[in-house]
Every structure is written in structure tokens, then in C-alpha cells.
mmCIF file of the N, C-alpha and C atoms, coordinates in Angstrom:
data_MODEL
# 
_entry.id   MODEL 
# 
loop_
_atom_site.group_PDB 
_atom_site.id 
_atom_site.type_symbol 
_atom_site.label_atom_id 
_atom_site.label_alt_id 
_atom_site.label_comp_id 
_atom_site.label_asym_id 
_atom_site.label_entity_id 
_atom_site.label_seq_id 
_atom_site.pdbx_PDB_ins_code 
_atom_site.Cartn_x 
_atom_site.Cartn_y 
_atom_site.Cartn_z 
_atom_site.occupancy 
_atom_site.B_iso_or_equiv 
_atom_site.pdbx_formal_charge 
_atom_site.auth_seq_id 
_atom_site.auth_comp_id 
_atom_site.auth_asym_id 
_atom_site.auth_atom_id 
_atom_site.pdbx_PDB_model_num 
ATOM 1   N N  . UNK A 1 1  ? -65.234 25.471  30.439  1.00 0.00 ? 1  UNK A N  1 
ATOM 2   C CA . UNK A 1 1  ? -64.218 24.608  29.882  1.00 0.00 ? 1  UNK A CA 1 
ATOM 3   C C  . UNK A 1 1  ? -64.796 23.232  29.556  1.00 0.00 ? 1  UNK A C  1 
ATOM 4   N N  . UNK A 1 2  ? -65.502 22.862  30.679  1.00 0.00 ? 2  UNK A N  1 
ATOM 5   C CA . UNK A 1 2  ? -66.755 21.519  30.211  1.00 0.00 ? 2  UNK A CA 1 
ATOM 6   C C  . UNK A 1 2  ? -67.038 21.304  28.716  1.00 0.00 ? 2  UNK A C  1 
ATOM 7   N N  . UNK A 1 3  ? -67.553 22.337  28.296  1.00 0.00 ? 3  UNK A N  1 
ATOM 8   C CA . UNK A 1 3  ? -68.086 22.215  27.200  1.00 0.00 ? 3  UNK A CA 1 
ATOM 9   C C  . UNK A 1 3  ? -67.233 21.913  25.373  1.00 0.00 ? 3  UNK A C  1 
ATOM 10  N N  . UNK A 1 4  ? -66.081 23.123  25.849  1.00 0.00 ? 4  UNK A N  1 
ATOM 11  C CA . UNK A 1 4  ? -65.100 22.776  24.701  1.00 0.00 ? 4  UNK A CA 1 
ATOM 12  C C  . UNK A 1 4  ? -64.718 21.615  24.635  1.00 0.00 ? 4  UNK A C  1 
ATOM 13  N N  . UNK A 1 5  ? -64.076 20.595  26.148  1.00 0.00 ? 5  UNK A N  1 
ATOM 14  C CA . UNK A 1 5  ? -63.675 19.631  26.062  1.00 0.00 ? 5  UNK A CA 1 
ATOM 15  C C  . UNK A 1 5  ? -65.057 18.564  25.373  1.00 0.00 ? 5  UNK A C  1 
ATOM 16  N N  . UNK A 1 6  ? -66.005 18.584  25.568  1.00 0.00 ? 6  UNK A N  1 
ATOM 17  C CA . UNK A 1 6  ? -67.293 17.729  24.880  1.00 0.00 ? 6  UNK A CA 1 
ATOM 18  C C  . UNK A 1 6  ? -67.557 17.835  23.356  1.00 0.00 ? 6  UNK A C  1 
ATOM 19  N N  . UNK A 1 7  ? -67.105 19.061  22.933  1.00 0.00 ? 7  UNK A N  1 
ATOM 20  C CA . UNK A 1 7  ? -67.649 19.346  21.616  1.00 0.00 ? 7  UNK A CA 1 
ATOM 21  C C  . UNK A 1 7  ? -65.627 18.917  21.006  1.00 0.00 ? 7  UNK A C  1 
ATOM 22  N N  . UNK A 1 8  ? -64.431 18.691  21.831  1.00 0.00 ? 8  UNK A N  1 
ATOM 23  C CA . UNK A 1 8  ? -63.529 18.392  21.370  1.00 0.00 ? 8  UNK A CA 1 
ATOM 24  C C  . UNK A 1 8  ? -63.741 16.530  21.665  1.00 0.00 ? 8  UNK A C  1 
ATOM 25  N N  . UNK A 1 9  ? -64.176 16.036  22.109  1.00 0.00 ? 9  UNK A N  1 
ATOM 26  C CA . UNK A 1 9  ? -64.318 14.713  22.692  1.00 0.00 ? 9  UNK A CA 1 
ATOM 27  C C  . UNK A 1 9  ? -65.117 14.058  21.065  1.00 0.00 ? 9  UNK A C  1 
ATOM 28  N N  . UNK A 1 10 ? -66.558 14.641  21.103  1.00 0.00 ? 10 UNK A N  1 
ATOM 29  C CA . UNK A 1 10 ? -67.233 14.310  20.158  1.00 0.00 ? 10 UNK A CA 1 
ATOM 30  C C  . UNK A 1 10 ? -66.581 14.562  18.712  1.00 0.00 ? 10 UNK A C  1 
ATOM 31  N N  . UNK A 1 11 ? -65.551 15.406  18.439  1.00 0.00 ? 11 UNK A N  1 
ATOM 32  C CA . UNK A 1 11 ? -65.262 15.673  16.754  1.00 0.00 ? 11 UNK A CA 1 
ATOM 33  C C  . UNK A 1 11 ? -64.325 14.588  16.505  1.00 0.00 ? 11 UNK A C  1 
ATOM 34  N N  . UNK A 1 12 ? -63.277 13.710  18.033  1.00 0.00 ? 12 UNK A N  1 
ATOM 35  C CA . UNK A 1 12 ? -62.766 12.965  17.772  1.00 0.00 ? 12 UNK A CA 1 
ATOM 36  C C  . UNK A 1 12 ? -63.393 11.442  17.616  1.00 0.00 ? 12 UNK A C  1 
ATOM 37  N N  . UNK A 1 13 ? -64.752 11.108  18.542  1.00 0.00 ? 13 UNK A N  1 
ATOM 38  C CA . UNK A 1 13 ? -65.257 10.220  18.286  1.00 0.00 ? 13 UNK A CA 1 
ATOM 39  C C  . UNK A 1 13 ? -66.094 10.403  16.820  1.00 0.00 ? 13 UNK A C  1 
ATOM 40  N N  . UNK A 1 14 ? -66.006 11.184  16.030  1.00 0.00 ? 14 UNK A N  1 
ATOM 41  C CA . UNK A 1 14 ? -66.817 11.040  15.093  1.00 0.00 ? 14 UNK A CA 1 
ATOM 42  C C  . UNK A 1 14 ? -65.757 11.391  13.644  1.00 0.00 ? 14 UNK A C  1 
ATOM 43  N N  . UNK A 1 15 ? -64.406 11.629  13.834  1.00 0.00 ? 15 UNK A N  1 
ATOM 44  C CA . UNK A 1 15 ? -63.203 11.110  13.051  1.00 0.00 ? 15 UNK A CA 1 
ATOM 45  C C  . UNK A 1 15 ? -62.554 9.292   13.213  1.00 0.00 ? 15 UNK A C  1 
ATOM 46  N N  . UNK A 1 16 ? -62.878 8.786   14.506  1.00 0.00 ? 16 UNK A N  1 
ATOM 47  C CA . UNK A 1 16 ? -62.862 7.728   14.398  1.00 0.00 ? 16 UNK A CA 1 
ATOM 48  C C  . UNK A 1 16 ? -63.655 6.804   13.666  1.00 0.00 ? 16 UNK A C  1 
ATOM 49  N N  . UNK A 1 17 ? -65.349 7.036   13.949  1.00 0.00 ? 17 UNK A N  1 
ATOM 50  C CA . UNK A 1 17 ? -66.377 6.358   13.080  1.00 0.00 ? 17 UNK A CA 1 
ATOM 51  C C  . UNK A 1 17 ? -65.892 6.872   11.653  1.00 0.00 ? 17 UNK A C  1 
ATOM 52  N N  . UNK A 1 18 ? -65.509 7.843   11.015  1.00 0.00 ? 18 UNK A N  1 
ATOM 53  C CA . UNK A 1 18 ? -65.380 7.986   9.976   1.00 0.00 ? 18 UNK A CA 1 
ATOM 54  C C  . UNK A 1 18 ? -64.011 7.150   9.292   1.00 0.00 ? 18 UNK A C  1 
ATOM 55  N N  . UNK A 1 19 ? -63.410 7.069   10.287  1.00 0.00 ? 19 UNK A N  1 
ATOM 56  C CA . UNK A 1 19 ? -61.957 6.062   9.391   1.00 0.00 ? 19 UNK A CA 1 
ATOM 57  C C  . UNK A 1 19 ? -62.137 4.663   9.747   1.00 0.00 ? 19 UNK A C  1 
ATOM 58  N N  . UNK A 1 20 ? -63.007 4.221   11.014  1.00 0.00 ? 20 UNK A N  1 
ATOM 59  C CA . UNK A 1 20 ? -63.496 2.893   10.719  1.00 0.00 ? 20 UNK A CA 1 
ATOM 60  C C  . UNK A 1 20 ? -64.432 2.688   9.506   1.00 0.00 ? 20 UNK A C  1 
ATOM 61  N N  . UNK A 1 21 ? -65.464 3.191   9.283   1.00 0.00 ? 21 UNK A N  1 
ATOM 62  C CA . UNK A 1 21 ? -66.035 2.969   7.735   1.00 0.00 ? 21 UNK A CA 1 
ATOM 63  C C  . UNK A 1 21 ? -65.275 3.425   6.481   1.00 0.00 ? 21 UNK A C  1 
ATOM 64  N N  . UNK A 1 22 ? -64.057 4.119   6.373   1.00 0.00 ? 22 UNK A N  1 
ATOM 65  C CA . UNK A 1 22 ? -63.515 4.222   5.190   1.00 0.00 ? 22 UNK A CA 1 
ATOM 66  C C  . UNK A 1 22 ? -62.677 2.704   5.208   1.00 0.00 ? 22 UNK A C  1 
ATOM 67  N N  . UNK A 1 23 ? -62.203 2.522   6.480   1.00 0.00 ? 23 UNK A N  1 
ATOM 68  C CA . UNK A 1 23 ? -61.741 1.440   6.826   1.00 0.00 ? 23 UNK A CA 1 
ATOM 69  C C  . UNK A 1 23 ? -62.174 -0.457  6.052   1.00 0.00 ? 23 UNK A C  1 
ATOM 70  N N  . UNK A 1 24 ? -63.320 0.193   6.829   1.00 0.00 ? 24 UNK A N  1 
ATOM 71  C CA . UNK A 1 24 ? -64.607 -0.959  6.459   1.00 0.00 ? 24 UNK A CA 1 
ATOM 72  C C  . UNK A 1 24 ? -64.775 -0.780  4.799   1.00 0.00 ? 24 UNK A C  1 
ATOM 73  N N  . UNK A 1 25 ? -64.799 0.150   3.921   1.00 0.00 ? 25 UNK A N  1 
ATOM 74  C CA . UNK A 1 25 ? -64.629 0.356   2.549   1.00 0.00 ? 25 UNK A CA 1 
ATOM 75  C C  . UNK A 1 25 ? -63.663 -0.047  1.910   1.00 0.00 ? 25 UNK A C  1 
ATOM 76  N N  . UNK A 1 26 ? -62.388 -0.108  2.516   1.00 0.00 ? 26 UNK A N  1 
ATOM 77  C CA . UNK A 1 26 ? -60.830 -0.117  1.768   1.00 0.00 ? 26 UNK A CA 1 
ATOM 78  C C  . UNK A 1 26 ? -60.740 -1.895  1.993   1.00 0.00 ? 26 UNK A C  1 
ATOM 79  N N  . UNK A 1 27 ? -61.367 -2.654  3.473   1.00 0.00 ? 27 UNK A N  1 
ATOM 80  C CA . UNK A 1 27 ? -61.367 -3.712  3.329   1.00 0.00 ? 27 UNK A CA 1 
ATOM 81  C C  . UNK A 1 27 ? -62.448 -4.179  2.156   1.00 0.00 ? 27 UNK A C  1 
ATOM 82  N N  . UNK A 1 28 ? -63.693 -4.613  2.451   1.00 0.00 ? 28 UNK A N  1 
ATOM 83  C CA . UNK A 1 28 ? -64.404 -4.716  1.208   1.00 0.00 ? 28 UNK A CA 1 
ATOM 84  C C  . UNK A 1 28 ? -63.913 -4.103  -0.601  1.00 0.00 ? 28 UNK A C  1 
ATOM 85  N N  . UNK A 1 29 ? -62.966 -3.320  -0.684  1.00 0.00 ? 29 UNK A N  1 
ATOM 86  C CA . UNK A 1 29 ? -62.704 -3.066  -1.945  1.00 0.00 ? 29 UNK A CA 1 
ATOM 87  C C  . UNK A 1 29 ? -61.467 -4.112  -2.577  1.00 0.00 ? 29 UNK A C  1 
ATOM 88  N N  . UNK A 1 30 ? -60.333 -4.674  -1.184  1.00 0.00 ? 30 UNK A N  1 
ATOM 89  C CA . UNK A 1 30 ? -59.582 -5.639  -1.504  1.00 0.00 ? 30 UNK A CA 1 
ATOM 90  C C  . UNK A 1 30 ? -60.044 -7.135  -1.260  1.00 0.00 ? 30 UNK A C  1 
ATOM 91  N N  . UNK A 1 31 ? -61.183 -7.361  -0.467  1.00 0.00 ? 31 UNK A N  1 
ATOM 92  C CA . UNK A 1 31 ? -61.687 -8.598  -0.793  1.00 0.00 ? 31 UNK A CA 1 
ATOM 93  C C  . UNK A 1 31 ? -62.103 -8.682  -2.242  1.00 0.00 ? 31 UNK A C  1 
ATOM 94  N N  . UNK A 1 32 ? -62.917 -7.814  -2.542  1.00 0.00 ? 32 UNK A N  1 
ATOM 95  C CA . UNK A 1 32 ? -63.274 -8.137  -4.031  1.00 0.00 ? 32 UNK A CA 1 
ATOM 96  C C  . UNK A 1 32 ? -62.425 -8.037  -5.086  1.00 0.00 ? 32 UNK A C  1 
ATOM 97  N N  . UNK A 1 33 ? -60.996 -7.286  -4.804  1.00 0.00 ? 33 UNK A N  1 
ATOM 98  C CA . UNK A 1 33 ? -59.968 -7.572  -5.977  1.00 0.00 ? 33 UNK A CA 1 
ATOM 99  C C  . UNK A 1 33 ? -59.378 -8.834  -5.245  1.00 0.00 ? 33 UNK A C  1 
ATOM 100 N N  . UNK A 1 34 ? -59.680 -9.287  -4.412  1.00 0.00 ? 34 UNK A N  1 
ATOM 101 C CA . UNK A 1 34 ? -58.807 -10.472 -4.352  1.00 0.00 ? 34 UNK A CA 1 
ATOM 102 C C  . UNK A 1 34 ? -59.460 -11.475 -4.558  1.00 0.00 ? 34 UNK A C  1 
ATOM 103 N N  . UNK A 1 35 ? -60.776 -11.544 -4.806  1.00 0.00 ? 35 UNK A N  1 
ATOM 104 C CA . UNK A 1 35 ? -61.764 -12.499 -5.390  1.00 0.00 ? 35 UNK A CA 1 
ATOM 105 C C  . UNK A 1 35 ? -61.612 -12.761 -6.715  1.00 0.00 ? 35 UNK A C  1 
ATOM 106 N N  . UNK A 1 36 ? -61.750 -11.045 -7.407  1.00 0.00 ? 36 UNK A N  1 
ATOM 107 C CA . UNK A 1 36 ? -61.182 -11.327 -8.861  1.00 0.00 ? 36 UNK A CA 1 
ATOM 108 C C  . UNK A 1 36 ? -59.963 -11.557 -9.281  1.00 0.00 ? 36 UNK A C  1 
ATOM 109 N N  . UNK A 1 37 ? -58.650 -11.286 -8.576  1.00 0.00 ? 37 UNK A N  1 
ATOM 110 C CA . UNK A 1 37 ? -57.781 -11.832 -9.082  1.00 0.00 ? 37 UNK A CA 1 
ATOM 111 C C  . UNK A 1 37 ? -57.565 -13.246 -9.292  1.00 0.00 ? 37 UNK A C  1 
ATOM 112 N N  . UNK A 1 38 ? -57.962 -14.167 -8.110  1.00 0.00 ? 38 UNK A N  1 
ATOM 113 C CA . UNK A 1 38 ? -57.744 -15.417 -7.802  1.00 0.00 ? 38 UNK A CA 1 
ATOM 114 C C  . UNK A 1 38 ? -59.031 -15.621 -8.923  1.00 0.00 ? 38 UNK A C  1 
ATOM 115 N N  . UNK A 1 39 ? -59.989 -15.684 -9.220  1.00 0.00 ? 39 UNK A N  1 
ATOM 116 C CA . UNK A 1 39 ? -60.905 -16.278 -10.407 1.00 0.00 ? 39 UNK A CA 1 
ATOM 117 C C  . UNK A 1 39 ? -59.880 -15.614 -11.552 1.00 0.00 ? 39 UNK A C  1 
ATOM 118 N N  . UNK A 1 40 ? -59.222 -14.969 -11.664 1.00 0.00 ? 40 UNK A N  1 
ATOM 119 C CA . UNK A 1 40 ? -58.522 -14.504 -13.039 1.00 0.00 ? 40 UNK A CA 1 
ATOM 120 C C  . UNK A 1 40 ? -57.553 -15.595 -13.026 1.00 0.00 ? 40 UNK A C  1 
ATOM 121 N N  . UNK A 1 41 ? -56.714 -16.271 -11.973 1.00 0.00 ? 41 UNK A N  1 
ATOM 122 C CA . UNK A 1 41 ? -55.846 -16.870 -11.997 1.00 0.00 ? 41 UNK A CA 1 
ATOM 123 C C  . UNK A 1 41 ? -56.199 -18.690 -12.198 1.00 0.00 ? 41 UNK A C  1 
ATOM 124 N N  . UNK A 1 42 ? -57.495 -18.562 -11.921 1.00 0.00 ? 42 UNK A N  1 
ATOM 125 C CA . UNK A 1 42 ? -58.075 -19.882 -11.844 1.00 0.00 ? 42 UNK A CA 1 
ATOM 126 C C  . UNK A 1 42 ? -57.710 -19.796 -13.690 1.00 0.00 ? 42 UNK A C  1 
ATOM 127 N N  . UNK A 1 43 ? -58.811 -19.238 -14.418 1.00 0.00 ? 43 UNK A N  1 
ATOM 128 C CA . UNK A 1 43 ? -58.854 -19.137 -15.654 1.00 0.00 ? 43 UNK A CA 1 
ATOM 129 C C  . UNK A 1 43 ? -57.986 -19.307 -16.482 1.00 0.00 ? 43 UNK A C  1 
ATOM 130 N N  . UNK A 1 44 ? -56.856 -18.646 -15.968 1.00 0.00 ? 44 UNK A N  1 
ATOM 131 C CA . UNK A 1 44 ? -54.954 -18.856 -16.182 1.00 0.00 ? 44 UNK A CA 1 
ATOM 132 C C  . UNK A 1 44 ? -54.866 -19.708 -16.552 1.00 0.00 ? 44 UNK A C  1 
ATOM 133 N N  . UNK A 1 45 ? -54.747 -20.678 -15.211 1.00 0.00 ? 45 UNK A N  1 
ATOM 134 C CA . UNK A 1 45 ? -54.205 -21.850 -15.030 1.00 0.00 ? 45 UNK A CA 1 
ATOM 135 C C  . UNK A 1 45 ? -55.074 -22.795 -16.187 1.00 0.00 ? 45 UNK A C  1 
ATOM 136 N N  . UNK A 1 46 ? -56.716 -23.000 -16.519 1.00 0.00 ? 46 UNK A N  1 
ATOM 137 C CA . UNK A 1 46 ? -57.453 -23.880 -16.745 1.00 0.00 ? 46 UNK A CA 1 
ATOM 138 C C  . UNK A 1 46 ? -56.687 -23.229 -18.445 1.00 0.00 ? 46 UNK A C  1 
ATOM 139 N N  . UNK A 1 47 ? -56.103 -22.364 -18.769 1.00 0.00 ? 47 UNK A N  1 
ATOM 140 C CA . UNK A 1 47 ? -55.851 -22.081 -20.229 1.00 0.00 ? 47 UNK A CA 1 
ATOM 141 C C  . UNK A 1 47 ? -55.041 -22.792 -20.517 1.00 0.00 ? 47 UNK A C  1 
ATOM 142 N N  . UNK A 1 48 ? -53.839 -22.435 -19.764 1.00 0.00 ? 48 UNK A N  1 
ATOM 143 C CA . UNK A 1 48 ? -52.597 -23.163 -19.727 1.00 0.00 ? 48 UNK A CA 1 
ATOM 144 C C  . UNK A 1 48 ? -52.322 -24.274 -19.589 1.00 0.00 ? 48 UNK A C  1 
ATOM 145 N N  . UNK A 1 49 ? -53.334 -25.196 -18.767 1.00 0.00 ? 49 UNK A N  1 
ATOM 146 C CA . UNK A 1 49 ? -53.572 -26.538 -18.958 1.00 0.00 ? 49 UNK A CA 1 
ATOM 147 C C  . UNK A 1 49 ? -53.740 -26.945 -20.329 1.00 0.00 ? 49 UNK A C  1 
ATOM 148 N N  . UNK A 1 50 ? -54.861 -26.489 -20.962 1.00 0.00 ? 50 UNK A N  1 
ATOM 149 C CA . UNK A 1 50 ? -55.232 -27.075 -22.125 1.00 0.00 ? 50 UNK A CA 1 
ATOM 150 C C  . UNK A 1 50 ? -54.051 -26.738 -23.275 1.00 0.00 ? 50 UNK A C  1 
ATOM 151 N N  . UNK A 1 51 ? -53.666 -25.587 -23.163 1.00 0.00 ? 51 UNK A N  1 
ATOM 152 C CA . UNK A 1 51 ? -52.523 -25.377 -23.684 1.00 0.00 ? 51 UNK A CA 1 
ATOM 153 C C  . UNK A 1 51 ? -51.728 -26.046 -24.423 1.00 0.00 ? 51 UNK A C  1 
ATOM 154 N N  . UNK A 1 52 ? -50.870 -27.124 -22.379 1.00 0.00 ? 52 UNK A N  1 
ATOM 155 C CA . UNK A 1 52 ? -50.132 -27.575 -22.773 1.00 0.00 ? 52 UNK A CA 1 
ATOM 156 C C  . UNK A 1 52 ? -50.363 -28.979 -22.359 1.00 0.00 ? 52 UNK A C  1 
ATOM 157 N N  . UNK A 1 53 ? -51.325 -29.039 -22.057 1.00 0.00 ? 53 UNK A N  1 
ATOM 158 C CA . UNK A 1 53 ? -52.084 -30.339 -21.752 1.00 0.00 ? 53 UNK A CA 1 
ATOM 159 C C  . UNK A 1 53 ? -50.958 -31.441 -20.811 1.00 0.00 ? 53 UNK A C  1 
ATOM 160 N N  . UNK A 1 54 ? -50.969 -30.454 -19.764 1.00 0.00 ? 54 UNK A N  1 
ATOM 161 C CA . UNK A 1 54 ? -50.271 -30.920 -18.559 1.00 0.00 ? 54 UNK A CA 1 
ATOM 162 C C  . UNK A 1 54 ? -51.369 -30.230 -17.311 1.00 0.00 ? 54 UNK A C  1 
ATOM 163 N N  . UNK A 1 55 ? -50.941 -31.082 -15.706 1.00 0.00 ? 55 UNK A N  1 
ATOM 164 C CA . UNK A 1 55 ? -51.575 -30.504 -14.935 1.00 0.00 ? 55 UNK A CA 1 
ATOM 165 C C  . UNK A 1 55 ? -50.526 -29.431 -13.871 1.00 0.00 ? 55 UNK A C  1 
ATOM 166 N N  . UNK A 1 56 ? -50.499 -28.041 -14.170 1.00 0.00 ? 56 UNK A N  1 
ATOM 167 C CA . UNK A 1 56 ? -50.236 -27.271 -14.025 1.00 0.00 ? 56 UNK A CA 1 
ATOM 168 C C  . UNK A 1 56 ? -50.182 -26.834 -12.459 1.00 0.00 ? 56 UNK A C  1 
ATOM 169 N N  . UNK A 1 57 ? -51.549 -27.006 -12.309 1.00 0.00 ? 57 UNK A N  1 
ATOM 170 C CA . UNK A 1 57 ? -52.094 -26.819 -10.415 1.00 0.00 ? 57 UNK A CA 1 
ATOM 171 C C  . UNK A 1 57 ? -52.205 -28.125 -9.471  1.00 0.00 ? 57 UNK A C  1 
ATOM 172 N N  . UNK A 1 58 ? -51.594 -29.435 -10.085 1.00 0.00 ? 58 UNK A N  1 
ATOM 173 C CA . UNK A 1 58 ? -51.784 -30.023 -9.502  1.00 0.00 ? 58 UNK A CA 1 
ATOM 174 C C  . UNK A 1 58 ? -53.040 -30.819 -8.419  1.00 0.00 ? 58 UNK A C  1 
ATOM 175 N N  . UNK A 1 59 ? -54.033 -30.655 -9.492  1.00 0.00 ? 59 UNK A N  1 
ATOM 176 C CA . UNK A 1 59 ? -55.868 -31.101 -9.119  1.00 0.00 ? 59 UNK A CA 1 
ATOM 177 C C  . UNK A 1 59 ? -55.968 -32.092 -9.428  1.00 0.00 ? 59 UNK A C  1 
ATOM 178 N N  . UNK A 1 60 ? -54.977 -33.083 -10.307 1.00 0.00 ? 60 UNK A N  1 
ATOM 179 C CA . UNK A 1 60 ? -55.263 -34.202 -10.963 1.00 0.00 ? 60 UNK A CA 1 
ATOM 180 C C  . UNK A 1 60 ? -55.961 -34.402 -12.260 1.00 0.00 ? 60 UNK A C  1 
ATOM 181 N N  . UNK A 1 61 ? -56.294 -33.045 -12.891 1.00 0.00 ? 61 UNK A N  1 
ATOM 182 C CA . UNK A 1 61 ? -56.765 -32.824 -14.039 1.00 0.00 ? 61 UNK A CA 1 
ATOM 183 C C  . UNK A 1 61 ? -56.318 -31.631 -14.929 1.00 0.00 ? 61 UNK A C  1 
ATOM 184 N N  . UNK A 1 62 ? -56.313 -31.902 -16.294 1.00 0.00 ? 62 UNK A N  1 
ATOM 185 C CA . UNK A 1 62 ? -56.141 -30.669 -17.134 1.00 0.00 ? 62 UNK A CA 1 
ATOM 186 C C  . UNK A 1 62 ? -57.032 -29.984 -17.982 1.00 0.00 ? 62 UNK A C  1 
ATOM 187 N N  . UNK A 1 63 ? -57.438 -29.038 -17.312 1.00 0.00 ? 63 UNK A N  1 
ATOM 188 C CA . UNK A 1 63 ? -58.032 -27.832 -17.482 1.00 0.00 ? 63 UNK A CA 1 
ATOM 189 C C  . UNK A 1 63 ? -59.215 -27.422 -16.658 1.00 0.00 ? 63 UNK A C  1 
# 
């Protein structure tokens, strides 16, 4: 019985490592859309400034 329980012990420690690194993947895939969104939104804003040649984001400058 030793043994089933070891080879059942190990398939669960090695479903865990596997959803911590998908884990570790799904984070790293929303840092980087959230990097690019916020530089997409920067860009936005610096358009829309010039636009309307107001300060939009409140930086003290337009665009």
C-alpha cells in the first residue's frame, strides 16, 4: 500500500508544479498586456492632447 500512496503523492506534487508554472505563464502574459495597454493609453492621451490642445492627464503639459 506504501507504494501506491508514493506514486499517488508524487502525481499530485507534480500537478501542482505544473499549475504553478502555467500559473507563472498566465501572470507574465497579463503583465505584458498590461504594459501594452497602459503605453497604448499613454499614446491616447498624448493624441488627444494635441488634438485638442488641452491637458487631458493633467502633467502640466499638452501632449
Amino acid at each position: 500500500m506504501g507504494i501506491f500512496w508514493d506514486l499517488i503523492q508524487q502525481s499530485q506534487i507534480s500537478a501542482q508544479r505544473d499549475s504553478a508554472q502555467s500559473l507563472e505563464e498566465r501572470v507574465t502574459a497579463l503583465e505584458t498586456q498590461l504594459k501594452e495597454s497602459q503605453e497604448l493609453q499613454r499614446r491616447l492621451i498624448a493624441v488627444l492632447e494635441e488634438h485638442f490642445g488641452r491637458d487631458i492627464d493633467g502633467d502640466g503639459t499638452v501632449g
